[in-house]
C-alpha positions in Angstrom: 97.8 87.9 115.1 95.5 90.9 115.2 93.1 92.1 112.4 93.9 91.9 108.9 92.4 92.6 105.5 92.6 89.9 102.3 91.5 92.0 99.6 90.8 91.1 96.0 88.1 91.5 93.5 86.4 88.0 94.2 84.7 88.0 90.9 83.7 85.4 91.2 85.0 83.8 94.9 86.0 80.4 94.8 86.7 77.9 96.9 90.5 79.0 96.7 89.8 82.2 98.2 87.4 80.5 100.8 90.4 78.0 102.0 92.3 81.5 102.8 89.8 83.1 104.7 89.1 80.0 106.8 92.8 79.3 107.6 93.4 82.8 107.8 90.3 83.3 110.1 92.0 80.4 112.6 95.3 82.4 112.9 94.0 86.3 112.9 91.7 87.7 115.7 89.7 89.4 112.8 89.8 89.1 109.2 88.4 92.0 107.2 87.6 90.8 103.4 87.8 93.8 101.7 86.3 93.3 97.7 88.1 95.8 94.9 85.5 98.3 93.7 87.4 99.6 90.4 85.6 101.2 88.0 88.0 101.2 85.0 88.1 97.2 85.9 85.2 95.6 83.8 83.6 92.9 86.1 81.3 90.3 85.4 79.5 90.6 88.8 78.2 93.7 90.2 79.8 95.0 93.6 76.4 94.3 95.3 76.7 90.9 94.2 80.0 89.9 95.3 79.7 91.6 98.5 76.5 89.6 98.8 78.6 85.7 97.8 80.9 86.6 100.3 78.9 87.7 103.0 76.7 84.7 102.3 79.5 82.1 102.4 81.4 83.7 105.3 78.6 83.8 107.7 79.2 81.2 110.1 83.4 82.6 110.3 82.3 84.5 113.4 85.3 86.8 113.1 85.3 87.2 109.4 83.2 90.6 108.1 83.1 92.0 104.5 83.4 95.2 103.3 84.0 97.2 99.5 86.9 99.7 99.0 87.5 101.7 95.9 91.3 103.6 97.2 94.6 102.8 97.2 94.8 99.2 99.4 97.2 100.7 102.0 94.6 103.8 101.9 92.2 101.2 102.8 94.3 99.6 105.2 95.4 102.8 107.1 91.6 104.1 107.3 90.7 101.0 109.1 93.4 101.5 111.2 94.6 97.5 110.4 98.7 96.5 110.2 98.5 93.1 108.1 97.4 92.0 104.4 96.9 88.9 103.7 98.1 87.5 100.1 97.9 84.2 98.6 99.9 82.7 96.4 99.4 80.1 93.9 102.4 79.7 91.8 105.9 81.1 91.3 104.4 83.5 89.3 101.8 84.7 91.6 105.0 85.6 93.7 107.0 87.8 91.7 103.5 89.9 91.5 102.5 90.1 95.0 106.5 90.7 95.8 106.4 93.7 93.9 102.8 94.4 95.8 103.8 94.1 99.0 107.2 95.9 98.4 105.7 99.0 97.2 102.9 98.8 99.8 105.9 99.1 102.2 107.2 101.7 100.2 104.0 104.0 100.7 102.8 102.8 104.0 105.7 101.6 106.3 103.6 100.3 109.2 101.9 98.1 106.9 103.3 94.5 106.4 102.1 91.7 103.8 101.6 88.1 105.2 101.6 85.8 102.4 99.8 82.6 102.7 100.5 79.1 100.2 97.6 77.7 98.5 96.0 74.3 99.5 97.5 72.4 96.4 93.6 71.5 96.0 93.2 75.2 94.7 97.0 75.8 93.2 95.8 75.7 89.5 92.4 77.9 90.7 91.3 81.5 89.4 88.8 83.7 88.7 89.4 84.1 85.7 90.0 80.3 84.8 86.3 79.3 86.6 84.7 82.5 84.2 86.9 80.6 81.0 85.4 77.2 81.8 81.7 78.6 82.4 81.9 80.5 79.4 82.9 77.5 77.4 80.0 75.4 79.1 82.8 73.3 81.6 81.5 72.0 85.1 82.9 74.4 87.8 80.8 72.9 90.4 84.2 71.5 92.6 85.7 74.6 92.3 82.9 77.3 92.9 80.1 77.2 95.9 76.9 76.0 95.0 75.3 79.7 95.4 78.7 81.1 93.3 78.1 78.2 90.3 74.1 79.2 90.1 74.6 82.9 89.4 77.7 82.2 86.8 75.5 79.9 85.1 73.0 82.5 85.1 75.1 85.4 83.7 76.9 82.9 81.6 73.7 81.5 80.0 72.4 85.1 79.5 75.3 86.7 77.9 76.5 88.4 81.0 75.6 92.0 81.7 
């Protein structure tokens, strides 16, 4: 498979994102991951910072590079000049979402197909939002978050956030 871009807003990544990026990395000449940049969404970690996790922990994926976009996905898609997204799905609910994604993707850009990619069942249960839950309640994310991604959460947890 050629190039393709995983996006999402990696706030925080955990290792359920990582698992997709290796095993897409293995079947995809390059993967682009491409981190959400929205404005009206209120994040817990900066831009900067997530491009700066991910970079950190994909650095030895030789064909894995990061990047920021703050358009339309198959904007961002087209502008890169890239055919595939990659999706991953959790749970039966996580389909009926990123059907409805990927159908009106289609719908706007054509030439642009959605690859959809099961969870290890390690990471089925995993979120974002349920690692910033457990942190904020004082829980051990350590198994579910890299050691560089469980440091700064503690961080901004401890401190209030920003």
């Amino acid at each position: 498979m050629p190039q393709a871009i995983y996006p999402g807003s990696f706030d925080p990544i955990t290792n359920g994102h990582m698992d997709i990026i290796r095993r897409a990395s293995t079947i995809c000449d390059e993967v682009i991951v491409a981190i959400s940049n929205n404005p009206s969404k209120k994040a817990l970690f900066t831009i900067e910072e997530r491009l700066a996790f991910v970079k950190e922990l994909t650095k030895d994926i030789p064909n894995v590079t990061v990047e920021s976009f703050n358009t339309l996905l198959v904007e961002y898609v087209a502008s890169r000049n890239v055919k595939v997204i990659i999706r991953g799905l959790r749970a039966l609910t996580d389909f009926e979402m990123e059907f409805q994604m990927a159908l009106i993707n289609k719908k706007l850009k054509k030439d642009i197909e959605t690859v959809f990619m099961v969870t290890c069942t390690d990471y089925s249960y995993l979120s974002s939002s349920i690692i910033k839950e457990i942190a904020s309640f004082g829980g051990d994310i350590s198994a579910l978050v890299s050691p560089i991604v469980n440091e700064a959460l503690m961080k901004k947890i401890g401190s209030g956030g920003e």
